[in-house]
C-alpha positions as CSV (number, residue, x, y, z in Angstrom):
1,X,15.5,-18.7,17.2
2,X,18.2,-16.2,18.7
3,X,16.1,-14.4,20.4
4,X,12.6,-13.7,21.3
5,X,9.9,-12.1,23.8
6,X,10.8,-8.1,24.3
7,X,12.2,-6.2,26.6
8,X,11.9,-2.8,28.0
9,X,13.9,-0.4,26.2
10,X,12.1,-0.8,22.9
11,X,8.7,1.0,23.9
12,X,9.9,4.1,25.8
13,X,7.5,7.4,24.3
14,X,9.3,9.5,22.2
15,X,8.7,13.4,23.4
16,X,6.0,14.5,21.5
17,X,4.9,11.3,20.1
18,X,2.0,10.1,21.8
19,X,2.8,11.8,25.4
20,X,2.2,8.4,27.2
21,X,4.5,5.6,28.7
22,X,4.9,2.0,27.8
23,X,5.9,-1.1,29.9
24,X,5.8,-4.4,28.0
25,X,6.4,-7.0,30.4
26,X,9.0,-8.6,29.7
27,X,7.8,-12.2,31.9
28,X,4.8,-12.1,29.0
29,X,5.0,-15.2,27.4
30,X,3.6,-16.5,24.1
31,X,4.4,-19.7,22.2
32,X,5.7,-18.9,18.9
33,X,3.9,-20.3,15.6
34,X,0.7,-20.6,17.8
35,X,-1.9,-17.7,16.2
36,X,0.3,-16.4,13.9
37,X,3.2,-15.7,16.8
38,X,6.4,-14.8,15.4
39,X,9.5,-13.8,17.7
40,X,9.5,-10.5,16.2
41,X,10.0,-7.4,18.7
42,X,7.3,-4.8,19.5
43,X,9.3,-0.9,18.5
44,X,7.4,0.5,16.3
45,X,5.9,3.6,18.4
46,X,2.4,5.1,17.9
47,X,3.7,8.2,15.8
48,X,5.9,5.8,13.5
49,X,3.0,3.8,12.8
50,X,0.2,6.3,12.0
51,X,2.7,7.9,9.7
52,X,3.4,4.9,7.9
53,X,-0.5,4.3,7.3
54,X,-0.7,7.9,6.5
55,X,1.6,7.9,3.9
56,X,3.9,4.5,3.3
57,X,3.0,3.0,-0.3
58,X,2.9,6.6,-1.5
59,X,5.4,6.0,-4.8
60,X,5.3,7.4,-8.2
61,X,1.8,6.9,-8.9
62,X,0.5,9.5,-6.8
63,X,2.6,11.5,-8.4
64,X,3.2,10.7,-12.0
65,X,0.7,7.8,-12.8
66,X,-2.6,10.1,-12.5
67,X,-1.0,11.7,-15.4
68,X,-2.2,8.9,-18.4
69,X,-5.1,8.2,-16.3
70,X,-6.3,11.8,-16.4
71,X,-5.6,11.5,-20.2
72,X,-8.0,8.6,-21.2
73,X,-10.6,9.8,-18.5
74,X,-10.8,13.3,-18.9
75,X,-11.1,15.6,-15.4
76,X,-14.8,14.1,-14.3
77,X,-13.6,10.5,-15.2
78,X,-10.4,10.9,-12.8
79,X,-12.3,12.1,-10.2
80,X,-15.1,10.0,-10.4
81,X,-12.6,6.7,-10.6
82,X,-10.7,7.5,-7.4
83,X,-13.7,8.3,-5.2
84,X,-15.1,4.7,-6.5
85,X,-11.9,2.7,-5.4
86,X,-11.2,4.9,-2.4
87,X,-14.1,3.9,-1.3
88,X,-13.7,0.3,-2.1
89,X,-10.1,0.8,-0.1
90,X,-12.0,2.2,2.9
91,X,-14.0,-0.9,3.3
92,X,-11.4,-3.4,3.1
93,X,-9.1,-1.0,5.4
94,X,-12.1,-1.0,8.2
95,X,-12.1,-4.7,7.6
96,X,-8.4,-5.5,8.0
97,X,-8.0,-2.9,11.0
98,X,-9.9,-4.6,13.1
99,X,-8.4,-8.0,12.2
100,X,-5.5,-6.2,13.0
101,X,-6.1,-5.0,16.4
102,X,-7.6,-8.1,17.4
103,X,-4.7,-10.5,16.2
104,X,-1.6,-8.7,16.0
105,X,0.4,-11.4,14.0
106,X,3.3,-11.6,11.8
107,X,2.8,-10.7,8.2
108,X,-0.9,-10.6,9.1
109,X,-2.4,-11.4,6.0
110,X,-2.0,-15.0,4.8
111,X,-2.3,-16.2,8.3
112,X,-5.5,-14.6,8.4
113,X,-6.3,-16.5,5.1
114,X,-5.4,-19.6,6.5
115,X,-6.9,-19.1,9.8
116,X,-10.6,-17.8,8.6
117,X,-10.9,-19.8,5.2
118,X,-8.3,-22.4,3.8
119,X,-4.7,-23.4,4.6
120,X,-4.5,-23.7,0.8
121,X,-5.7,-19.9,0.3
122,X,-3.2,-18.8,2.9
123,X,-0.7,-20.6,1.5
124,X,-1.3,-18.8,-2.4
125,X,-1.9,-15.6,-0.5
126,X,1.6,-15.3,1.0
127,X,3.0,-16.2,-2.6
128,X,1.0,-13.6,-4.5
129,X,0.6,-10.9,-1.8
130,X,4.7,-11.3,-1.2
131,X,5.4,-11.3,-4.9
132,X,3.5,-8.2,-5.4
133,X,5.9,-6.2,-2.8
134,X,8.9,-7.9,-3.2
135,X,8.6,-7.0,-7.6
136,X,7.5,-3.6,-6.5
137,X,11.1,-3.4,-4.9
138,X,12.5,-3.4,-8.2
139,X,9.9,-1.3,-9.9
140,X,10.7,1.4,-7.4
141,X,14.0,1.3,-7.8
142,X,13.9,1.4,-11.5
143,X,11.9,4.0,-11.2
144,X,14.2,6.0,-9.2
145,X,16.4,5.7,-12.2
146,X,14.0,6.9,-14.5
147,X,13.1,9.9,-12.2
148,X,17.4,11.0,-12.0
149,X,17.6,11.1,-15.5
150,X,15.6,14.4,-15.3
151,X,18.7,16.1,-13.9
152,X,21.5,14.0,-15.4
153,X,22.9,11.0,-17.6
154,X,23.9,9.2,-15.0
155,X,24.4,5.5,-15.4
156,X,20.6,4.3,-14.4
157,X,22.5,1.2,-13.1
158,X,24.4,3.2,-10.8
159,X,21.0,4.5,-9.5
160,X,19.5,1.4,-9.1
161,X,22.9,-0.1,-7.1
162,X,22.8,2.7,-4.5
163,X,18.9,2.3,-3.8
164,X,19.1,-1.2,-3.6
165,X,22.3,-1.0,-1.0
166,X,19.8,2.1,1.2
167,X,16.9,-0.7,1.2
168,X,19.1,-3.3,1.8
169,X,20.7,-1.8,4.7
170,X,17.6,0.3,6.6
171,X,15.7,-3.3,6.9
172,X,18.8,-4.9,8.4
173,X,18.1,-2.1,11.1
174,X,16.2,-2.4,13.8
175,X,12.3,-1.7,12.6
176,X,11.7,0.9,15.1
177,X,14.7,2.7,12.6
178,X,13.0,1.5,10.0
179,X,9.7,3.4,11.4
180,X,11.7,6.6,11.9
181,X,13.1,6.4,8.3
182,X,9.3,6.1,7.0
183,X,8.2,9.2,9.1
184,X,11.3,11.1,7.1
185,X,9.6,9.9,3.7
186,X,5.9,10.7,5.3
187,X,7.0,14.1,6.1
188,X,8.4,14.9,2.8
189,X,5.1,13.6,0.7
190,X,2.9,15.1,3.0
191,X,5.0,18.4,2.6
192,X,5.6,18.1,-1.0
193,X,1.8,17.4,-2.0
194,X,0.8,20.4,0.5
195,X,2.6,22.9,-1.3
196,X,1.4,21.3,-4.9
197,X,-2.3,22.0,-3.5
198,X,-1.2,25.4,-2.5
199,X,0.5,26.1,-6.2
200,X,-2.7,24.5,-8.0
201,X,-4.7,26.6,-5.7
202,X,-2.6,29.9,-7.2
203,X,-2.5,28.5,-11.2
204,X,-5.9,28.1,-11.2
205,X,-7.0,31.5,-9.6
206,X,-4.8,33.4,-12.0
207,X,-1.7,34.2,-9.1
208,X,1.4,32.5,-11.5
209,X,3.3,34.3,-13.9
210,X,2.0,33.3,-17.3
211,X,-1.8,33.0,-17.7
212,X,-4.4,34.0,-16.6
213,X,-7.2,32.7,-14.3
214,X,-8.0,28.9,-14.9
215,X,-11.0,28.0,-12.9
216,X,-12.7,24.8,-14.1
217,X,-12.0,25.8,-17.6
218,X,-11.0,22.2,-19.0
219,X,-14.1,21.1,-17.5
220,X,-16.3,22.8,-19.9
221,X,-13.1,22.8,-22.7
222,X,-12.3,20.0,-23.7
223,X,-15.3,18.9,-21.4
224,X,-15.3,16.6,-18.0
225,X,-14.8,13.1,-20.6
226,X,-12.7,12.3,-22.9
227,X,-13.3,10.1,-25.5
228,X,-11.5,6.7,-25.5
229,X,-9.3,5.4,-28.1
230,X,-11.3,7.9,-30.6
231,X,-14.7,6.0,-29.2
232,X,-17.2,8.7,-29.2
233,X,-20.3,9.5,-26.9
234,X,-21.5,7.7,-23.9
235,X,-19.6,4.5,-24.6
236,X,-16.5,6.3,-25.2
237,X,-16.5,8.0,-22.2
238,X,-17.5,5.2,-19.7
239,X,-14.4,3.0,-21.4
240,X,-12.2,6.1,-20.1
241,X,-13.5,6.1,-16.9
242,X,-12.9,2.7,-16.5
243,X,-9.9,2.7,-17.4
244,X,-9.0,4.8,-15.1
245,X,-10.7,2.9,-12.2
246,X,-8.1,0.5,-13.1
247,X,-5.3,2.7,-13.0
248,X,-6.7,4.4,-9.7
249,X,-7.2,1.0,-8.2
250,X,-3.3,0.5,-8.9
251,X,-2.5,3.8,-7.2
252,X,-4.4,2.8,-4.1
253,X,-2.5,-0.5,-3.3
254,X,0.0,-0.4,-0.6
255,X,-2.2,1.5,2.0
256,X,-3.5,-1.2,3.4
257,X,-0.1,-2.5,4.6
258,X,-0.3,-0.6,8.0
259,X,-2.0,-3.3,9.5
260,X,1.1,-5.5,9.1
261,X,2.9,-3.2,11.5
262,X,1.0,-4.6,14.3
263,X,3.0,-7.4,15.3
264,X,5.8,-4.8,15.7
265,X,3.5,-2.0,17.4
266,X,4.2,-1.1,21.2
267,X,0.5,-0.7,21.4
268,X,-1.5,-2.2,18.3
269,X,-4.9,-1.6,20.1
270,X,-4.7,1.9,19.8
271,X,-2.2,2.3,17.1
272,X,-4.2,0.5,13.8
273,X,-7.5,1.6,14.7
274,X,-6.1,5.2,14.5
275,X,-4.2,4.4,11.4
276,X,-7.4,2.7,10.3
277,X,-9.3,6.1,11.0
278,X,-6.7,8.2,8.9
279,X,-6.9,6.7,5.8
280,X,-10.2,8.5,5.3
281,X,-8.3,11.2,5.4
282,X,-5.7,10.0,3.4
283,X,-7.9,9.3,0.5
284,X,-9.6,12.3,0.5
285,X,-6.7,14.6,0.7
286,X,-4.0,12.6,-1.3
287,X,-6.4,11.0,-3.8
288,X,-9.6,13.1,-4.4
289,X,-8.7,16.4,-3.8
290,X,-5.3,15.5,-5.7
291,X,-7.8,14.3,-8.7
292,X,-10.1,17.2,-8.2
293,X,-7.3,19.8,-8.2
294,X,-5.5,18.0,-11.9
295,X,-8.9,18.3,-13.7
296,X,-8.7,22.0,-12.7
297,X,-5.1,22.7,-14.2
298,X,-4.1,20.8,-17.1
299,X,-5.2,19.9,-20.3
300,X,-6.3,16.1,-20.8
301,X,-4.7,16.4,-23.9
302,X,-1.8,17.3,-23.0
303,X,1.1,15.8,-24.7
304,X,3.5,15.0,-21.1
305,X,0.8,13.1,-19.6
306,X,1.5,10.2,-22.0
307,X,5.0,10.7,-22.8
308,X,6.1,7.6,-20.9
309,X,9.6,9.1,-19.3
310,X,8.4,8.3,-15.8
311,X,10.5,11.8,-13.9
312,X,8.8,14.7,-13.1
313,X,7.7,15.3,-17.0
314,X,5.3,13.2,-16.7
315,X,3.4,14.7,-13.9
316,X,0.2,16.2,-14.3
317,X,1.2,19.2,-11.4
318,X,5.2,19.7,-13.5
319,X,2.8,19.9,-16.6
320,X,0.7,22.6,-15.3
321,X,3.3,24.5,-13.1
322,X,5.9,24.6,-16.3
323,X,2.9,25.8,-18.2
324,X,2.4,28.7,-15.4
325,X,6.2,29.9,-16.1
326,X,7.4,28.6,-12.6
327,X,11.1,27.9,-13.2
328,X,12.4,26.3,-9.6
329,X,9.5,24.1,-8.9
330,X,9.5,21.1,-11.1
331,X,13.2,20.6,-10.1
332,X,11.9,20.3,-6.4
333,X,8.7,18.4,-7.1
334,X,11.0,15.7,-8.7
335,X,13.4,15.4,-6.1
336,X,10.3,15.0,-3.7
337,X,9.3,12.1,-6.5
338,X,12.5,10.7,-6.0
339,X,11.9,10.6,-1.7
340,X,8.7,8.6,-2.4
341,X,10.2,6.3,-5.0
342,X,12.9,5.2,-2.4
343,X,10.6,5.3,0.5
344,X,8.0,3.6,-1.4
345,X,10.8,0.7,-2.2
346,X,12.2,0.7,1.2
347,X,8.3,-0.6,2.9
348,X,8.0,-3.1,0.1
349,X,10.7,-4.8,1.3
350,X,9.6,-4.8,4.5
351,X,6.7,-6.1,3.5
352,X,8.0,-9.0,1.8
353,X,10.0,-10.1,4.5
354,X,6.9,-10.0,6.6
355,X,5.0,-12.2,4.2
356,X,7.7,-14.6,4.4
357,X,7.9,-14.8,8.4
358,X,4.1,-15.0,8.2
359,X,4.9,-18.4,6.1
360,X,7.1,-19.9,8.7
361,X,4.1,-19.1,11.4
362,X,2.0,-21.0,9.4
363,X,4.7,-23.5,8.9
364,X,4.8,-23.3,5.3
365,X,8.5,-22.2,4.9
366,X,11.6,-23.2,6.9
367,X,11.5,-21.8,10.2
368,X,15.1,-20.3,9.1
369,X,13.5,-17.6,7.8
370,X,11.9,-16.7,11.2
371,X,15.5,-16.3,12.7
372,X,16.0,-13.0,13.9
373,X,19.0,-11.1,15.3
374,X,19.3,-9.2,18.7
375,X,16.9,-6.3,17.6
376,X,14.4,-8.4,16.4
377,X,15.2,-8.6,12.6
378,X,14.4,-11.8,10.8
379,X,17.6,-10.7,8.4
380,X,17.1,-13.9,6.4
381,X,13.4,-13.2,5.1
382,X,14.9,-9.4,4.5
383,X,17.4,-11.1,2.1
384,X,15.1,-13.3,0.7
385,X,12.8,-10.6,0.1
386,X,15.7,-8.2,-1.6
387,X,17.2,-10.8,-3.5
388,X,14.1,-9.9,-6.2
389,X,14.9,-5.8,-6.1
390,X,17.9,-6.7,-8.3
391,X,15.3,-7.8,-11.0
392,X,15.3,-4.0,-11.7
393,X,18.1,-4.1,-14.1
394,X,16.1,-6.2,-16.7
395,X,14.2,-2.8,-17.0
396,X,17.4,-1.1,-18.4
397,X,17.4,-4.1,-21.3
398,X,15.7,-3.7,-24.8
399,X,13.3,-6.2,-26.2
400,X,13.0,-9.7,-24.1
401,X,14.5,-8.0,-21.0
402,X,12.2,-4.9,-21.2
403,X,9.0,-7.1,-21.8
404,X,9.9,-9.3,-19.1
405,X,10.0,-6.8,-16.6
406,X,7.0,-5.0,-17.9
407,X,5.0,-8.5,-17.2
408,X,6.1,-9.1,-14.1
409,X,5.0,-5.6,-12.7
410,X,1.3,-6.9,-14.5
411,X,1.4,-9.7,-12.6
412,X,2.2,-7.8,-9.3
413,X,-0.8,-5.3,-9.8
414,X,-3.0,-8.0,-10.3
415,X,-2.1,-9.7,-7.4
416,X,-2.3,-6.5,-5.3
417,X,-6.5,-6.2,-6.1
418,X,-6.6,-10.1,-5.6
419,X,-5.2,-9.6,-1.9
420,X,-7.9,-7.2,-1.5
421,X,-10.7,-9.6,-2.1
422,X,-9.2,-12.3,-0.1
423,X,-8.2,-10.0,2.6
424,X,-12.3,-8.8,2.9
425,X,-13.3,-12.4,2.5
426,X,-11.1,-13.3,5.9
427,X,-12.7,-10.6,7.8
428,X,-16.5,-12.0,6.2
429,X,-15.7,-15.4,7.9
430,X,-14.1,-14.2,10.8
431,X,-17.7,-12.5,11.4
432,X,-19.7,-15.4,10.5
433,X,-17.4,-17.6,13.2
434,X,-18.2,-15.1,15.8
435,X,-21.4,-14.9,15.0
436,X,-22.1,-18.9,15.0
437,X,-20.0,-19.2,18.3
438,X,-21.9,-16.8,20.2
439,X,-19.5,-13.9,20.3
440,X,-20.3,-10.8,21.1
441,X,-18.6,-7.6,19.2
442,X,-18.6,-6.0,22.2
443,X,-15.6,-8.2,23.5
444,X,-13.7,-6.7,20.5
445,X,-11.0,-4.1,21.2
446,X,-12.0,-1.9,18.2
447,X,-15.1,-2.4,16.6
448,X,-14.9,-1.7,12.7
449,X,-18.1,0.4,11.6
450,X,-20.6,-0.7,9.1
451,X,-19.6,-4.5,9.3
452,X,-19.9,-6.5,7.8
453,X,-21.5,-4.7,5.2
454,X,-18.2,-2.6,4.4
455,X,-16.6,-6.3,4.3
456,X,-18.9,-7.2,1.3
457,X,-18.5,-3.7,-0.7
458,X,-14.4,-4.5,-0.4
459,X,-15.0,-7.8,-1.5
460,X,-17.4,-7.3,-4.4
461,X,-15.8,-4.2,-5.7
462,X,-12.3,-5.7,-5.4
463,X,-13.1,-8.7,-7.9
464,X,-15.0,-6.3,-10.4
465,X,-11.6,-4.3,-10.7
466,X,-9.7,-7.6,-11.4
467,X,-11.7,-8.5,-13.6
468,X,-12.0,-5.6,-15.6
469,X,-8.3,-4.5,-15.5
470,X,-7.7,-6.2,-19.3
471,X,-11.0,-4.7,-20.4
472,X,-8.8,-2.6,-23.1
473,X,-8.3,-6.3,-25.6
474,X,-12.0,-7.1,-25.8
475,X,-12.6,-4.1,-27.9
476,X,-13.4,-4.3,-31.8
477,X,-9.9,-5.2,-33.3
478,X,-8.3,-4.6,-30.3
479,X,-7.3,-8.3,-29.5
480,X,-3.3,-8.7,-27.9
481,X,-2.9,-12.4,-27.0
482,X,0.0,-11.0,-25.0
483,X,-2.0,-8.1,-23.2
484,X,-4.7,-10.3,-22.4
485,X,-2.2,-13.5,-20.5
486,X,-0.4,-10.0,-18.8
487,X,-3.7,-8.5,-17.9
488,X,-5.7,-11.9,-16.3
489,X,-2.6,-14.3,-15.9
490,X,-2.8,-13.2,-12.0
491,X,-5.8,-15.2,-11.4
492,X,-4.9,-18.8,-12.1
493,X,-1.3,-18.1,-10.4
494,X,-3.3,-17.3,-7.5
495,X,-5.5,-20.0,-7.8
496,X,-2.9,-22.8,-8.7
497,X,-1.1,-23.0,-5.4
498,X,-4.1,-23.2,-3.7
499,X,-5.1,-26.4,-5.5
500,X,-1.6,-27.7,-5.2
501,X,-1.5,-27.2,-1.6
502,X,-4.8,-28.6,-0.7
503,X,-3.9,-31.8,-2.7
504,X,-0.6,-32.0,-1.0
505,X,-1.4,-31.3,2.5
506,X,-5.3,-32.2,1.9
507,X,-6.2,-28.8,3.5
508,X,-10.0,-28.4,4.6
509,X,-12.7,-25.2,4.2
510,X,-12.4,-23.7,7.5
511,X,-16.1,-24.0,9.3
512,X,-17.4,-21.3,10.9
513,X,-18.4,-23.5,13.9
514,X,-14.4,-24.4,14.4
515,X,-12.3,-21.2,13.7
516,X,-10.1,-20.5,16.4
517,X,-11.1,-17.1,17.8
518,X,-8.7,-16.5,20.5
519,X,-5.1,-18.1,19.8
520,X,-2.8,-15.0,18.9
521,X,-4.4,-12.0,20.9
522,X,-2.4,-9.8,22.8
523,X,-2.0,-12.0,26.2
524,X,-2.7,-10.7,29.9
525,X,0.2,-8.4,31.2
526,X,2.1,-8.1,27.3
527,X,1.5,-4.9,27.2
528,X,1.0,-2.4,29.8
529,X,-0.8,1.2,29.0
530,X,-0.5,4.2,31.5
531,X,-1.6,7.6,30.5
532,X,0.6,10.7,31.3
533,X,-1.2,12.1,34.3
534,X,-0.2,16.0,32.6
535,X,-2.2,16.2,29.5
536,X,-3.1,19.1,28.4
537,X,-4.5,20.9,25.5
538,X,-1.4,20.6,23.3
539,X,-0.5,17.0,24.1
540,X,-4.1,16.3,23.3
541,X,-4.1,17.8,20.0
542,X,-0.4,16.1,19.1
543,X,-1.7,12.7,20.3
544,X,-4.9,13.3,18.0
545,X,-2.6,14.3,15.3
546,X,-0.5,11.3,15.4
């Protein structure tokens, strides 16, 4: 390794960040690859990191992808889907967080798996979980593309070039510059979906410049369901919603990566449990009241909802605020789009490259890919991870090239709900060990509410999604051999490592009796915490805030 350990300079408070000093002592020493230890540099501030579980993931789905949901659901089926899988996303949140704040590892999550269940599951984890990011690099991207050609012709290739080279080169940077370039992005989303409830707010109450009052008008006409592939009645309406509790569910992935930044927090024991406490807001404000607020001002049946172009056209809020006669906005609202797109892109990378540390931790990769530079970058698990963001250009083929792309984003979805499962199912047997050895919550630095109950509801309700995402080819005459191997293939590639491995390295269930409980905390001295002495009311409020 070229360098490891920490030093001074890297946890300094930022002025009006979190109003506190940081000392990590820099004599603090750790053995790397012993609970997860990776020589990875603690930079990323309080501030950075609360932003980044506020608002990193946030892509084009939020945005554009409630559109054909909202059209198959109807405004009570939209609604109804996202407060189901926000809820299932709070539980396995809860349950990561304090994981998280416990064992601040590298990559977190499939050492977590490996650590609590099975070497084996660990192992497939870190494949699927990593896959799912490092795809969504070039879905992003390709995306970006899509959302540019609102304004121009340009190239899409030439798109998909320069926001590969941004990516590229912000996760070469140090990640504390990486945490500053996600607060930018934050900022933005947070701003642009503000002023889209703040324009709903005035379409629906009759304030734009064509129409009149809306109110809950397409709740009563064309009514809170729709009907579902021309299925009538109860049935027909319950397919819709379910549908979109699949496409909610697909929305939703990505928040949960905020715990990963705790192997790069200055001070993880504060830092993810507050991230861990905003993502109830997150998921009321972004998701529900985003869901609440469509139903209210467009038309299920509008045609742009399921035109497929992917820019701003396709976005339920455009829809309704070119309907209302607003000329400058949907220009702005796609540029905004755009932000989230390359911000969305630029975590997944980061991501990825975490996943793939978190495999040389484990010692299931070369430990070449733990190398990191002088600021703590493991550069070769960034390159590793990029290297599938040029898999973006297959999107700008026709026919083999198109479809192939199309499956591999299935695949990535898929394994993005599987994660969830396995990621409540680590925290389950981290409980039960605890619980068998005699240890008390009480010793925890954050203690997770409603566990493990919460652990079970993440769990259960993650594995009903999966298994319900292809739902669509088991209709009457509805049969796709293809759909149905793009819809379910997920689940055997998950669960084929995890056989291979366990033959190959004859990996054993992890007993509750025997899981390591200690190996990986935060060690005596790491990290020092000393409050500024001059709080007052404002710095309060700010440190509350962020």
């Amino acid at each position: 390794m070229e360098k490891s350990g920490y030093d001074n300079e890297n946890v300094q408070s930022a002025p009006g960040a979190d109003f506190e000093d940081y000392d990590v002592n820099p004599k603090a020493e750790f053995e790397l690859n012993v609970g997860g230890r990776a020589p990875l540099q603690r930079r990323l501030r309080n501030y950075q990191v609360t932003m980044i579980g506020f608002c990193g993931g946030i892509g084009t789905g939020l945005f554009v992808g409630t559109g054909a949901a909202y059209a198959k659901a109807g405004p009570a089926g939209l609604l109804l889907a996202y407060i189901i899988v926000g809820g299932v996303l709070w539980c396995v949140m809860q349950s990561i967080a304090e994981l998280a704040t416990l064992f601040p590892t590298a990559g977190s999550f499939p050492h977590w798996a490996t650590r609590f269940i099975d070497p084996a599951v660990g192992f497939s984890l870190a494949i699927s979980y990593g896959y799912c990011y490092t795809i969504a690099i070039a879905s992003e991207v390709s995306a970006a593309a899509v959302i540019v050609s609102y304004w121009t012709d340009l190239t899409p290739a030439v798109v998909i070039s320069v926001g590969l080279v941004l990516i590229l080169a912000i996760n070469l940077m140090s990640v504390r510059f990486y945490g500053e370039t996600e607060v930018f992005g934050g900022a933005v989303k947070v701003l642009c979906f503000l002023g889209l409830v703040v324009v709903s707010i005035v379409i629906t109450a009759g304030g734009a410049p064509e129409g009149g009052a809306i109110g809950f008008r397409y709740w009563h006409h064309p009514g809170p369901w729709t009907d579902y592939n021309g299925i009538t009645g109860p049935t027909g309406h319950f397919l819709g919603f379910l549908s979109s509790l699949v496409n909610a569910s697909f929305s939703f992935i990505g928040v949960e990566t905020v715990v990963i930044t705790a192997s790069e927090s200055v001070d993880p024991h504060r830092a993810i449990p507050k991230a861990a406490r905003r993502v109830t807001y997150r998921i009321g404000i972004f998701y529900i009241l985003g869901a609440l607020l469509i139903g209210m001002i467009v038309d299920p049946r509008a045609q742009g909802l399921v035109s497929g172009t992917g820019n701003a056209n396709s976005s339920p809020f455009v829809i309704a605020i070119t309907n209302a006669g607003i000329k400058a906005l949907p220009s702005i609202v796609n540029a905004c789009i755009l932000i989230a797109a390359w911000s969305a892109g630029n975590s997944y990378c980061w991501v990825g490259s975490r996943m793939i540390v978190a495999m040389t931790t484990d010692k299931q990769l070369p430990q070449i890919f733990a190398r990191v530079n002088k600021s703590g970058v493991p550069y070769y698990a960034v390159l590793a991870a990029w290297l599938f963001g040029p898999l973006a250009y297959l999107s700008l083929g026709t026919g083999g090239a198109a479809q192939a792309f199309t499956w591999l984003l299935n695949l990535s979805t898929i394994a993005g709900l599987i994660a969830w499962a396995t990621l409540c199912l680590c925290y389950i047997r981290f409980f039960a060990a605890m619980k068998k050895q005699g240890v008390s919550r009480d010793t925890l630095p954050w203690q997770a509410p409603l566990q493990p109950y919460a652990a079970w509801v993440g769990f259960i309700g993650s594995i009903i999604i999966t298994l319900v995402a292809g739902f669509p080819v088991f209709l009457k005459g509805n049969w796709n051999t293809s759909n149905f191997i793009a819809s379910y293939i997920g689940i055997p590639i998950f669960i084929f490592p995890i056989i291979c491995w366990k033959i190959w390295r004859r990996t054993k269930f992890e007993r509750a009796a025997s899981i390591d409980l200690w190996s990986g905390r935060l060690v005596d001295g790491e990290i020092t915490h000393v409050e500024n002495p001059n709080r007052n009311a404002l710095t309060k409020f700010t440190d509350w805030l962020f």
